[in-house]
Structures are given as C-alpha cells and as structure tokens.
LUMMI-877603 format. One record per atom (N, C-alpha, C): residue in three letters; chain; atom name; x, y, z. Coordinates in nm, 3 decimals, padded with zeros to 5 digits. Example, Ala and Ser with C-alpha at 12.3 -4.5 7.8 and 13.67 -1.06 7.14 Angstrom:
<recs>
 residuo cadena atomo       x       y       z
     ALA      A     N  01.319 -00.569  00.780
     ALA      A    CA  01.230 -00.450  00.780
     ALA      A     C  01.320 -00.330  00.780
     SER      A     N  01.285 -00.225  00.708
     SER      A    CA  01.367 -00.106  00.714
     SER      A     C  01.290  00.003  00.787
</recs>
This chain:
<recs>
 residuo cadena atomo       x       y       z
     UNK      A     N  00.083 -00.118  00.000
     UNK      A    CA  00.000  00.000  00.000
     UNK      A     C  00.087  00.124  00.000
     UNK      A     N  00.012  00.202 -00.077
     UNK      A    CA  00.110  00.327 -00.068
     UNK      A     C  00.036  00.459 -00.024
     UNK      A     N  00.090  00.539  00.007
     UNK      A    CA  00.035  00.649  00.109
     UNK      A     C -00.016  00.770 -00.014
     UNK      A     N -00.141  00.802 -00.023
     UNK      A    CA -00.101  00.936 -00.107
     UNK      A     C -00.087  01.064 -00.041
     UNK      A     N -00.057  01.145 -00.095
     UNK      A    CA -00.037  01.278 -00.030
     UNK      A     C -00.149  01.353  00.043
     UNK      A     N -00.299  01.302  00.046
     UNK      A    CA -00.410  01.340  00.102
     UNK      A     C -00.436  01.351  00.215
     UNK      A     N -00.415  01.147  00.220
     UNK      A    CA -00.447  01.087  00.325
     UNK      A     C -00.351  00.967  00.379
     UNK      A     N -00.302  00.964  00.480
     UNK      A    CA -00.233  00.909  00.538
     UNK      A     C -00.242  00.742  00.564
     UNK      A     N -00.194  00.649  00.563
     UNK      A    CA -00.251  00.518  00.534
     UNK      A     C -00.263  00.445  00.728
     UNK      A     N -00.341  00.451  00.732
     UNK      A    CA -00.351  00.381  00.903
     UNK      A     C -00.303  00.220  00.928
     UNK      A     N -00.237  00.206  01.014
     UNK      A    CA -00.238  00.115  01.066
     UNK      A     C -00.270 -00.013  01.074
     UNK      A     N -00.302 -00.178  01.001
     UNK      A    CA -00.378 -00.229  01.071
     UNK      A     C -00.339 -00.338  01.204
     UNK      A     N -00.372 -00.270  01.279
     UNK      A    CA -00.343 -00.357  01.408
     UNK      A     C -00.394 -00.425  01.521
     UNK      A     N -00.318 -00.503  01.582
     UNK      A    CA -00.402 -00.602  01.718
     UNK      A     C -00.555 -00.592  01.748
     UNK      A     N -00.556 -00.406  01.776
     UNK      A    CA -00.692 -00.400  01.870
     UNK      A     C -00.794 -00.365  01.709
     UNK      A     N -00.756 -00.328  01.586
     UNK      A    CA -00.869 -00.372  01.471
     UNK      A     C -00.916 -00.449  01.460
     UNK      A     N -00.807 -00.555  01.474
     UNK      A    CA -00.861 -00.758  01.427
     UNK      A     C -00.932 -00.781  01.512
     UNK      A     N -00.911 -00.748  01.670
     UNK      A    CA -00.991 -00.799  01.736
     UNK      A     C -01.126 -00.715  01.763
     UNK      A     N -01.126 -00.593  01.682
     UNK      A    CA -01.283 -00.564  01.686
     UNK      A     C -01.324 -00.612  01.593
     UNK      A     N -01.282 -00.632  01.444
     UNK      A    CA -01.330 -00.682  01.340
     UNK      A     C -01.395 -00.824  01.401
     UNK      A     N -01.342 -00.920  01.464
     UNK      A    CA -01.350 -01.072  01.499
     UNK      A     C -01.454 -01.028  01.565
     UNK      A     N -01.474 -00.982  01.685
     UNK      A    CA -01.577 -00.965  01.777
     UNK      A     C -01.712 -00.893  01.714
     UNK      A     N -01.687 -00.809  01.641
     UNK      A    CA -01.761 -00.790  01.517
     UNK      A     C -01.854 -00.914  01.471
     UNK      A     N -01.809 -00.934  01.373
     UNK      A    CA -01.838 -01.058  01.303
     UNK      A     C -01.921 -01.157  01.345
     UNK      A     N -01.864 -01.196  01.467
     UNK      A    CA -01.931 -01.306  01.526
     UNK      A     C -02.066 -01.257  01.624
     UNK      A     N -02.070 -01.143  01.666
     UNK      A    CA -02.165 -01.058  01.749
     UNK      A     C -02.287 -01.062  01.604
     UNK      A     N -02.220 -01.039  01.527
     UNK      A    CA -02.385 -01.018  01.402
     UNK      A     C -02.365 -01.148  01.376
     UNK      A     N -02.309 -01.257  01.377
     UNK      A    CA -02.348 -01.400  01.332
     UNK      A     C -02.464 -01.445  01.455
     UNK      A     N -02.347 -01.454  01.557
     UNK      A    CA -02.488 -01.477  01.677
     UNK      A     C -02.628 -01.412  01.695
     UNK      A     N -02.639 -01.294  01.633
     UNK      A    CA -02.745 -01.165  01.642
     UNK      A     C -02.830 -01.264  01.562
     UNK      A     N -02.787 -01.266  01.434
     UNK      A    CA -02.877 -01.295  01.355
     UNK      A     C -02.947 -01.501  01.369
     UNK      A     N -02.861 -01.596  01.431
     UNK      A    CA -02.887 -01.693  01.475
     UNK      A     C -02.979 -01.690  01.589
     UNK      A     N -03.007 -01.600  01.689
     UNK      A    CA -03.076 -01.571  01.764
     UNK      A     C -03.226 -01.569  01.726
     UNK      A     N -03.216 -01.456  01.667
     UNK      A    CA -03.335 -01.420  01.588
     UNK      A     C -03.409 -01.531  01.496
     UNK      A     N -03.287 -01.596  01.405
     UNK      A    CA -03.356 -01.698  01.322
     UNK      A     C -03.440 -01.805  01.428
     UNK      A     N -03.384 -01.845  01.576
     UNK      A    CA -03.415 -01.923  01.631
     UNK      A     C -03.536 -01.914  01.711
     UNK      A     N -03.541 -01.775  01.737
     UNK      A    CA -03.689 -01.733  01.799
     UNK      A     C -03.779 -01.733  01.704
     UNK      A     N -03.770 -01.697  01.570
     UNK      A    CA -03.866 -01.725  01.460
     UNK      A     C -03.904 -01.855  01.465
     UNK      A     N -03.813 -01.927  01.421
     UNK      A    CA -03.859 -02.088  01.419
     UNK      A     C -03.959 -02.157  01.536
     UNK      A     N -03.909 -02.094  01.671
     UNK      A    CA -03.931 -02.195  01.728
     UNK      A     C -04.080 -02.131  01.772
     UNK      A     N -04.123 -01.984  01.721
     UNK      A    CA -04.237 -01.912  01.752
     UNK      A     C -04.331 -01.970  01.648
     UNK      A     N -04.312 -01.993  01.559
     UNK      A    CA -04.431 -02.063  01.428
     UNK      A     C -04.365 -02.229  01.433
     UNK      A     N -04.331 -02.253  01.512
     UNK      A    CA -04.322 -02.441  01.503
     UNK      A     C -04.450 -02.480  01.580
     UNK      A     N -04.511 -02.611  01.484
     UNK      A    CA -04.664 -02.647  01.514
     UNK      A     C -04.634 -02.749  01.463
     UNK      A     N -04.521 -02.840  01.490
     UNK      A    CA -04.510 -03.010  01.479
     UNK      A     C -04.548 -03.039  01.558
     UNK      A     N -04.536 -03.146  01.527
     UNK      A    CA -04.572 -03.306  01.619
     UNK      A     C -04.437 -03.316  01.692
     UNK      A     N -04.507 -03.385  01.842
     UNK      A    CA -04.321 -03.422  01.904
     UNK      A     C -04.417 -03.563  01.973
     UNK      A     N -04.323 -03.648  02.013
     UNK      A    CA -04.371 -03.821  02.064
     UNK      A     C -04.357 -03.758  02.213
     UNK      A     N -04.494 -03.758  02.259
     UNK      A    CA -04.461 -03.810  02.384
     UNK      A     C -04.462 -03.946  02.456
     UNK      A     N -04.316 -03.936  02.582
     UNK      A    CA -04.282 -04.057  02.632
     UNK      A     C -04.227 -04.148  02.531
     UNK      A     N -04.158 -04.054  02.395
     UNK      A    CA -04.091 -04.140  02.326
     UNK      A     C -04.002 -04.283  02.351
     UNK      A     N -03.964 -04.314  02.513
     UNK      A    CA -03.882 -04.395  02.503
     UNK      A     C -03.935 -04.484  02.596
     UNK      A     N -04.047 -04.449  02.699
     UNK      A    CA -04.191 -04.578  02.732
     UNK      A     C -04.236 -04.643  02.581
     UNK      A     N -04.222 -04.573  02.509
     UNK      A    CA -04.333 -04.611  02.365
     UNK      A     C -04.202 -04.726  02.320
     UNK      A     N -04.131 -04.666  02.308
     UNK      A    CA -04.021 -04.761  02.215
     UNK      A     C -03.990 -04.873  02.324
     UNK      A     N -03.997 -04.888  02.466
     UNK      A    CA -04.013 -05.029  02.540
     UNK      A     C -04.142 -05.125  02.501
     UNK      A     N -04.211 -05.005  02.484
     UNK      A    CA -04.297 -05.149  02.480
     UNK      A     C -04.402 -05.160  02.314
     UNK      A     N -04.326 -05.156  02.219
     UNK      A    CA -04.319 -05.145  02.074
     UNK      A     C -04.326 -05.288  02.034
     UNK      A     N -04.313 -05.379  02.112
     UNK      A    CA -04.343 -05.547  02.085
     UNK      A     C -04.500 -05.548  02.134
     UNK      A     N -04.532 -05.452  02.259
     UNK      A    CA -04.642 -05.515  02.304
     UNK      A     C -04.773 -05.427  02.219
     UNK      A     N -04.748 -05.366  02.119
     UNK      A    CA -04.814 -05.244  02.027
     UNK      A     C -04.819 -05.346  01.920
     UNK      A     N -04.732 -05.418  01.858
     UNK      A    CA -04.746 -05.534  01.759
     UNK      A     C -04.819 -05.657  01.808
     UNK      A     N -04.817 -05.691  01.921
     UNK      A    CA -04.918 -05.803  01.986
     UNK      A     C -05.047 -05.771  01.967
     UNK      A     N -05.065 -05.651  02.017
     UNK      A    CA -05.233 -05.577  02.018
     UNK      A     C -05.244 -05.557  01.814
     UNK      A     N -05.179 -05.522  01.761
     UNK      A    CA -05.191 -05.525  01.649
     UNK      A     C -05.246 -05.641  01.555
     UNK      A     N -05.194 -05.718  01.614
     UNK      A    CA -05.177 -05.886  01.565
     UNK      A     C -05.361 -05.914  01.658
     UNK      A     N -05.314 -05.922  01.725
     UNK      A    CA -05.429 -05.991  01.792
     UNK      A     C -05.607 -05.904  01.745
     UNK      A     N -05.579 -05.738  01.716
     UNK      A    CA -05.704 -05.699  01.634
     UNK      A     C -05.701 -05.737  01.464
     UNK      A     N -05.612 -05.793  01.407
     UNK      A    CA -05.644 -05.855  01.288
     UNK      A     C -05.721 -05.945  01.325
     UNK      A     N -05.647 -06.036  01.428
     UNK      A    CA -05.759 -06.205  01.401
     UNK      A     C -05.857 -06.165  01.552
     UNK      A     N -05.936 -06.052  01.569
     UNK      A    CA -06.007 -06.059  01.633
     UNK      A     C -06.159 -06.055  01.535
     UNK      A     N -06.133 -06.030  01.398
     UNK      A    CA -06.255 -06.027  01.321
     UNK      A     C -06.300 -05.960  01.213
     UNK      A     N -06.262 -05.786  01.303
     UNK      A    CA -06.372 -05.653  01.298
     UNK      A     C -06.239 -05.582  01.182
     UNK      A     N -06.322 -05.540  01.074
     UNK      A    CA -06.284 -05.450  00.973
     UNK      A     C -06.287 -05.289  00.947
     UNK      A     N -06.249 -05.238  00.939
     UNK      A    CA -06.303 -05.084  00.930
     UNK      A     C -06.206 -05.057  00.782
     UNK      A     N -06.332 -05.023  00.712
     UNK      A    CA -06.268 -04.926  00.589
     UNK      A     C -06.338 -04.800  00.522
     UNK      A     N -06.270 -04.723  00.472
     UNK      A    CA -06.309 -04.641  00.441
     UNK      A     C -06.383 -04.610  00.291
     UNK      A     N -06.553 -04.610  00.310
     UNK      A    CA -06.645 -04.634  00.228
     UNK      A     C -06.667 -04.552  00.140
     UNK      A     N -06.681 -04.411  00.199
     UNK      A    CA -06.597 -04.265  00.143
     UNK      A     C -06.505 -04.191  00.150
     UNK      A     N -06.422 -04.116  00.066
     UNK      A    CA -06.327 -04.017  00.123
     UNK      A     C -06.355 -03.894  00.091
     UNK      A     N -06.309 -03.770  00.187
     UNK      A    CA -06.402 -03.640  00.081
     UNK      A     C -06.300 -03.620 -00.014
     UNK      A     N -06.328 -03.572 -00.142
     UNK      A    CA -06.303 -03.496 -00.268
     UNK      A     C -06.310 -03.366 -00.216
     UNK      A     N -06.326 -03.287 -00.179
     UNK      A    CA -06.348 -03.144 -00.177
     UNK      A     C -06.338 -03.071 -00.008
     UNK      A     N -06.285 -02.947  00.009
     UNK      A    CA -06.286 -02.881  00.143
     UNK      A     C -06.371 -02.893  00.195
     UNK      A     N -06.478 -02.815  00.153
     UNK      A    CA -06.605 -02.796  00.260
     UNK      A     C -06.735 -02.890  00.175
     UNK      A     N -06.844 -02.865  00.261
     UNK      A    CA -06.913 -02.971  00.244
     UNK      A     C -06.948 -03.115  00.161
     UNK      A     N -06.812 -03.185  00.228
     UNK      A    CA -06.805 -03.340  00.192
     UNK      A     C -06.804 -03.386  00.320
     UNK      A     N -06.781 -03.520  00.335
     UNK      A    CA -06.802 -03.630  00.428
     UNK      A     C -06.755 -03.733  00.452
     UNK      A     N -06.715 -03.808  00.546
     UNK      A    CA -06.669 -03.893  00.585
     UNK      A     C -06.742 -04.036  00.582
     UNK      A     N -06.731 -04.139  00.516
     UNK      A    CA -06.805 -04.273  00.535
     UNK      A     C -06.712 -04.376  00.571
     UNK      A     N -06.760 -04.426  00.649
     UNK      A    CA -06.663 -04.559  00.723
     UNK      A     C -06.716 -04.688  00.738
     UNK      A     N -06.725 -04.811  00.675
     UNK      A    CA -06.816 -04.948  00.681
     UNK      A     C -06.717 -04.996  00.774
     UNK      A     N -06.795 -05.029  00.938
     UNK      A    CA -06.763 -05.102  01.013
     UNK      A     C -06.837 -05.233  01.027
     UNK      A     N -06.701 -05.365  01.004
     UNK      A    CA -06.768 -05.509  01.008
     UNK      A     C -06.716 -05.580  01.107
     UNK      A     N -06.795 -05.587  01.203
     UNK      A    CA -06.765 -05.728  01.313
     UNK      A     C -06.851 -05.823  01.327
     UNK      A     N -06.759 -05.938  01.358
     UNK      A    CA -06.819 -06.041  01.359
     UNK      A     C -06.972 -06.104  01.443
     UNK      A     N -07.020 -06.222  01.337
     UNK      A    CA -07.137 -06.226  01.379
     UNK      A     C -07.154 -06.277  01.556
     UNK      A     N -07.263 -06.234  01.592
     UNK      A    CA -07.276 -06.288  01.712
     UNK      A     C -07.205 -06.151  01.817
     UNK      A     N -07.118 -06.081  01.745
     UNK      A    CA -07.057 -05.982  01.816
     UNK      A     C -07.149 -05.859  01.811
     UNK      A     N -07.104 -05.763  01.961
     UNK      A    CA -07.222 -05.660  01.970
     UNK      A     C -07.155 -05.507  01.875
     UNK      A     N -07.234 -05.449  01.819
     UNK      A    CA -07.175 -05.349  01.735
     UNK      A     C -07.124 -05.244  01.823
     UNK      A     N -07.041 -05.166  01.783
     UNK      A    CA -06.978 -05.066  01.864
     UNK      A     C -07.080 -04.949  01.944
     UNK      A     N -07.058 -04.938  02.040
     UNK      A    CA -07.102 -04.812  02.140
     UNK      A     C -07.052 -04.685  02.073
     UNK      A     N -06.915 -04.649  02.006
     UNK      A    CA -06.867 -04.489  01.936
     UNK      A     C -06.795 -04.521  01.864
     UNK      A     N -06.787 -04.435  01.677
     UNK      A    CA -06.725 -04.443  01.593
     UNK      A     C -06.615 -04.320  01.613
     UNK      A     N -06.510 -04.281  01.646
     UNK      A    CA -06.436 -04.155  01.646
     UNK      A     C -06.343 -04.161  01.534
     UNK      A     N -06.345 -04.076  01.424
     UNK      A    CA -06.227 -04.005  01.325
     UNK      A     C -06.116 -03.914  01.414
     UNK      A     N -06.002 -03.901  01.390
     UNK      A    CA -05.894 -03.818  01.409
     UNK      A     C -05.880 -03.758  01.296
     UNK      A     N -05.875 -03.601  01.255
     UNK      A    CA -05.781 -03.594  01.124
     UNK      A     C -05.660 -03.478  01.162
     UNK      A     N -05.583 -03.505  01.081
     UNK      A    CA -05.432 -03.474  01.111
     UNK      A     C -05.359 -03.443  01.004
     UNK      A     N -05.297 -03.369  01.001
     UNK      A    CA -05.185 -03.348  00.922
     UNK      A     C -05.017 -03.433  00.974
     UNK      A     N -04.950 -03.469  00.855
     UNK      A    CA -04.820 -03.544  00.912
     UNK      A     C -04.712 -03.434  00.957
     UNK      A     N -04.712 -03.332  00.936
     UNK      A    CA -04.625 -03.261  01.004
     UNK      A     C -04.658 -03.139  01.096
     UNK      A     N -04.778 -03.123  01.114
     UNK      A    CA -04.814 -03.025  01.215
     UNK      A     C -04.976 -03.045  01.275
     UNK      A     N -04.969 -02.981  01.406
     UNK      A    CA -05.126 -03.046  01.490
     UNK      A     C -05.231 -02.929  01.485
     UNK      A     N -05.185 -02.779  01.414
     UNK      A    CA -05.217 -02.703  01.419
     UNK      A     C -05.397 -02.688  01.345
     UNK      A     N -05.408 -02.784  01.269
     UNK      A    CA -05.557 -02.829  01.235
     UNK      A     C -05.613 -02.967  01.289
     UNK      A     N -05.546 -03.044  01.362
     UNK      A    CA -05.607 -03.152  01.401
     UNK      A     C -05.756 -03.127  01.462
     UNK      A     N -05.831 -03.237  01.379
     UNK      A    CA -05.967 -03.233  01.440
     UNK      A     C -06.045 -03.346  01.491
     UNK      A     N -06.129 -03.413  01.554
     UNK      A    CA -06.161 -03.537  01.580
     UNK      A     C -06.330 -03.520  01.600
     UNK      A     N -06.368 -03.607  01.497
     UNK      A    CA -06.519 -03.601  01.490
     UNK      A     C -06.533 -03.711  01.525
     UNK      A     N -06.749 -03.751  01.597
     UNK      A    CA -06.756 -03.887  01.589
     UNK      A     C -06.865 -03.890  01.491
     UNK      A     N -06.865 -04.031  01.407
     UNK      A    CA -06.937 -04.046  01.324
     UNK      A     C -07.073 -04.104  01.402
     UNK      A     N -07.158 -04.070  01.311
     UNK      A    CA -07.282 -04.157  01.386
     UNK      A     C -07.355 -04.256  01.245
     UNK      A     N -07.443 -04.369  01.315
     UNK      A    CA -07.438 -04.477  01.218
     UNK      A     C -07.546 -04.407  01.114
     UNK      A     N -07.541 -04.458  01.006
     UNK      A    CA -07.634 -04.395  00.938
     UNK      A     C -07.670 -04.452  00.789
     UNK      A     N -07.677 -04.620  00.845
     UNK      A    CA -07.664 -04.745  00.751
     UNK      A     C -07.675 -04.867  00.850
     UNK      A     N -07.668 -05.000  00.763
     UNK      A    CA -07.632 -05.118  00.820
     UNK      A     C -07.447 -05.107  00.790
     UNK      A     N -07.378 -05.073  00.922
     UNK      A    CA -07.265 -05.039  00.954
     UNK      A     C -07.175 -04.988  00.902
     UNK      A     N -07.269 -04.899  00.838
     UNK      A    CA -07.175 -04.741  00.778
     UNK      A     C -07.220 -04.661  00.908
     UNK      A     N -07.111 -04.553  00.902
     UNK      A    CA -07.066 -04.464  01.018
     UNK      A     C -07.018 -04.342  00.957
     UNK      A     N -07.075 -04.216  00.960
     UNK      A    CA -07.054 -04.136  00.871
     UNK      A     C -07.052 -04.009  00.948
     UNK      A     N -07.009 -03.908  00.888
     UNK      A    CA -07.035 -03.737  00.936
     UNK      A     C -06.962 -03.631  00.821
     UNK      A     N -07.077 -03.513  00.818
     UNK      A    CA -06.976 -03.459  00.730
     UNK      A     C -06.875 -03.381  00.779
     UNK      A     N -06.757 -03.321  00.714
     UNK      A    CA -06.613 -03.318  00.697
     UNK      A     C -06.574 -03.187  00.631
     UNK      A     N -06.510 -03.105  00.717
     UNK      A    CA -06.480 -02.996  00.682
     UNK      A     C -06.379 -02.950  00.672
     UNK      A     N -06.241 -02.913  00.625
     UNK      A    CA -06.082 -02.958  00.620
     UNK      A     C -06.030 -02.787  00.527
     UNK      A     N -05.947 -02.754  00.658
     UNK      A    CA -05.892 -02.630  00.627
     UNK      A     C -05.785 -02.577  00.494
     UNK      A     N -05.779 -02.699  00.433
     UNK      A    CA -05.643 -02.653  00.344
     UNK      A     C -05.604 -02.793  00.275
     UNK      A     N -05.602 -02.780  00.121
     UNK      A    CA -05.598 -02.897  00.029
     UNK      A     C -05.444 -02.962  00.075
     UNK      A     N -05.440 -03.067  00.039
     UNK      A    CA -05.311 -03.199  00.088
     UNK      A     C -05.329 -03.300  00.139
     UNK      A     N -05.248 -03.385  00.171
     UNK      A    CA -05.271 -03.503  00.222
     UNK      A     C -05.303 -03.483  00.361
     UNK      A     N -05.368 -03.579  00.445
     UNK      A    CA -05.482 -03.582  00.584
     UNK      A     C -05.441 -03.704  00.614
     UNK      A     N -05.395 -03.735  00.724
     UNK      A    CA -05.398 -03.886  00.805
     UNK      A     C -05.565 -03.878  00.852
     UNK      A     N -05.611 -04.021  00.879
     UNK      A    CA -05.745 -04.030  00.898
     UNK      A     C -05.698 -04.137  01.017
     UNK      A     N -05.778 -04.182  01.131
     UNK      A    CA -05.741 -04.256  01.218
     UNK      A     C -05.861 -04.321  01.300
     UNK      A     N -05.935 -04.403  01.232
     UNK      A    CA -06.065 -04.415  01.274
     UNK      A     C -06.059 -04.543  01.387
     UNK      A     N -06.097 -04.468  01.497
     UNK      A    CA -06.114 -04.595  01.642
     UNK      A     C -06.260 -04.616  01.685
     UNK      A     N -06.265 -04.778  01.702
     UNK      A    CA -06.416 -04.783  01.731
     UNK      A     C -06.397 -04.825  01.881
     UNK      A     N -06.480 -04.764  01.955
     UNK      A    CA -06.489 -04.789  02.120
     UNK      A     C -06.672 -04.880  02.163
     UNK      A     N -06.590 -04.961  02.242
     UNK      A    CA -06.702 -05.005  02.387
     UNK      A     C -06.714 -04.945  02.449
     UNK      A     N -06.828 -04.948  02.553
     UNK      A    CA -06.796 -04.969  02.661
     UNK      A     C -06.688 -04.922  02.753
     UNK      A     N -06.634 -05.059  02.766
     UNK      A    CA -06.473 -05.052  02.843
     UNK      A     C -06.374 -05.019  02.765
     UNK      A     N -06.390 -04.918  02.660
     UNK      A    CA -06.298 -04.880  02.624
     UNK      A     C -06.259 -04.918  02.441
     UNK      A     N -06.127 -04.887  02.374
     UNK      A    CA -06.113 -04.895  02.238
     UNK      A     C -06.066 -05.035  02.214
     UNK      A     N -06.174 -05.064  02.134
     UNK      A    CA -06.124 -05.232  02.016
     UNK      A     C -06.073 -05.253  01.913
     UNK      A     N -06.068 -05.119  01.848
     UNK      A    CA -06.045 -05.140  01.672
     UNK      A     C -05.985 -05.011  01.646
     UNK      A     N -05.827 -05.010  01.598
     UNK      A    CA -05.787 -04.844  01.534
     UNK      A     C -05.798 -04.895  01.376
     UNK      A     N -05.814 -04.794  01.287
     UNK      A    CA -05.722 -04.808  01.145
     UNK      A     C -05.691 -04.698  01.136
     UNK      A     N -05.617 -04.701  01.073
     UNK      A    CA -05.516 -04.553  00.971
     UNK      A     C -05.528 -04.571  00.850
     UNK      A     N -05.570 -04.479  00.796
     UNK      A    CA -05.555 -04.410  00.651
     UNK      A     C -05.491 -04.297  00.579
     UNK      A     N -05.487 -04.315  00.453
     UNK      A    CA -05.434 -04.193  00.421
     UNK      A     C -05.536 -04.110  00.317
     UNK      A     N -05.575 -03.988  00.302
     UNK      A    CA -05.638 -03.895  00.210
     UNK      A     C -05.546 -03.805  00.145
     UNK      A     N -05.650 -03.779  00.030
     UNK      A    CA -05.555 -03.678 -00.048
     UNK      A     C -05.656 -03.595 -00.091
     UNK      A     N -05.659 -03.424 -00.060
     UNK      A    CA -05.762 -03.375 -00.108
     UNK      A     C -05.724 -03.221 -00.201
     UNK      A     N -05.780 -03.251 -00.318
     UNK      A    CA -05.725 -03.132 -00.486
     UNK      A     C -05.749 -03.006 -00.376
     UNK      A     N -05.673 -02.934 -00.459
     UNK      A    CA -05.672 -02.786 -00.375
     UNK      A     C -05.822 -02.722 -00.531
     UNK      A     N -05.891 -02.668 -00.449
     UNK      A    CA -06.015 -02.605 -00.553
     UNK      A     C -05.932 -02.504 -00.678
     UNK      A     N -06.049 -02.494 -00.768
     UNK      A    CA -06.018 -02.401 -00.874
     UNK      A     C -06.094 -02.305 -00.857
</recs>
C-alpha cells in the first residue's frame, strides 16, 4: 500500500482484528438468535410423547396389532371427501357375527407434520354399519385419517388411513 499525499494510510493492528473478529461473530450470533426465535415461535409439529416408554414397549403395540387382525372386525373407508367444505366422511364397520356393534365411531384428522388443524369427529351410524359425518378440512393436501371404534370398556379397533384432497379451482 502506498500512502497518497491526502491521506495518510492507518495502521492495521491487534486491537482492529480484534474488533473486526468480535464484530463478526456478534452479528453472526445476532442474527442466529433471531432466526431461532422465529422458528421456534411458528413451530406447530408433532413431538412423541414418552418417546422412550413407547419404544419399550413397541413389541407389546405389535401383539395388540396382531391380535385386532384375528379378532374379526374391519373398518374401511367407504368414502373419502373430494373437496374442502361440504363433503363427508363414510366408514363401513364389520364385526363379527354374534358380536355386539360398537357403542362410538371416532375419526382423528391430522396433518403429518403439524397439529395445528387436528380435528376429531364422531361419526354416527347412518346405515347397516356405515358410520358417517360430514367433513370440513382447512387446506388442500394429504390428511392422516385414524378411525377408532370404542365399547364400553374402552377402544377395540384403530385403522389408519391416508387422504388426499385437490386444492379447488
């Protein structure tokens, strides 16, 4: 570098670098801060709770699994909605003969990456073991569906499904 006759050429030394460094990293952290309060202010995932009770006993979740196949009872899905608002849900529930029909049909619906629309309707019968309600769904995409039929003493039958619903024109 060369000096011109104007202006004099400064220095660069010890205590520059180390404001430059401290610098630098003060607006890296600034701005990581910030990114992190954003994120974590609009995060509306899903998180497992008791993730690691669940994963002990993940044999005894496949037993119950196993054992509601060969217990009989079927649940499928008879309709799916096509459209946001006013469509509907149909569900043909089949158990076996001699067996008493369910006391409550309950839907879950869900999105796979956030709970921020989860909704849970119950269907009511409205057939020889169709189970139905209509279905109202905030925003076109895919929908987990999670239909549990309950007794009494409690739930006998889950299924899971998947939907897919066109975004309108």
């Amino acid at each position: 570098m060369t000096a011109s006759p104007d202006k004099p050429v400064k220095p660069f030394t010890g205590k520059k670098a180390l404001l430059w460094f401290v610098g630098f990293f003060l607006i890296v952290f600034t701005v990581n801060g910030i990114m992190a309060y954003i994120a974590l202010g609009t995060w509306g995932g899903l998180e497992t709770d008791n993730a690691y009770r669940k994963g002990l006993h993940y044999n005894d979740a496949i037993a119950a699994s196993e054992a509601q196949v060969a217990s009989g009872w079927t649940i499928d899905l008879a309709y799916s909605p096509q459209s946001l608002t006013g469509d509907r849900l149909d569900v043909q529930v089949t158990w076996p003969e001699g067996d008493l029909p369910p006391a409550k049909v309950i839907a879950q619906i869900s999105r796979a990456v956030t709970d921020i629309h989860d909704q849970e309707i119950t269907l009511t019968k409205s057939g020889d073991q169709l189970y139905s309600s209509p279905l109202t769904l905030p925003a076109a995409g895919q929908w987990n569906i999670s239909v549990l039929v309950f007794r009494p003493e409690g739930a006998i039958y889950q299924m899971r499904d998947k939907i897919f619903i066109q975004a309108q024109k």
